[in-house]
Phi, psi and omega in degrees: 000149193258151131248180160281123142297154174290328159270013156247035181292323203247017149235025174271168194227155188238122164256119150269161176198098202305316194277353169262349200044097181134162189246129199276121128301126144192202190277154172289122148340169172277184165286151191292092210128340212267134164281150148253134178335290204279023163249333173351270184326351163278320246267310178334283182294008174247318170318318156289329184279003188246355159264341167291322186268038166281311210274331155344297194282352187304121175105335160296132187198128174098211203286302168331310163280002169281277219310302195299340187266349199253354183271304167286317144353291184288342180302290179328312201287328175287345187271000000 
């Protein structure tokens, strides 16, 4: 089981989740736009592949347009 420090007391959040039954202590996520430093080096090679695989998603909806944009990604990413 995880904890909260005390001084992260005032970004902890209450989650429910009804089908688990009970309400979650845990940490606030980052702010939205925020990298954390050992991911930086990616955000480049991941930013072109997710521009080049727009045109992917066209006509596409639901599960589908997930799968097809994270399947050309990753073809990109690998290469």
């Amino acid at each position: 089981m995880a904890a909260i420090p005390l001084r992260d007391v005032g970004r902890a959040i209450f989650v429910t989740r009804p089908r688990r039954g009970g309400v979650y202590l845990k940490r606030f996520s980052y702010p939205k736009g925020y990298a954390p430093p050992h991911l930086k080096s990616y955000m480049d090679s991941f930013s072109k592949a997710a521009g080049d695989c727009r045109g992917v998603m066209a006509g596409l909806k639901g599960n589908e347009k997930v799968i097809a944009f994270n399947t050309c990604v990753g073809s990109k990413l690998k290469k």
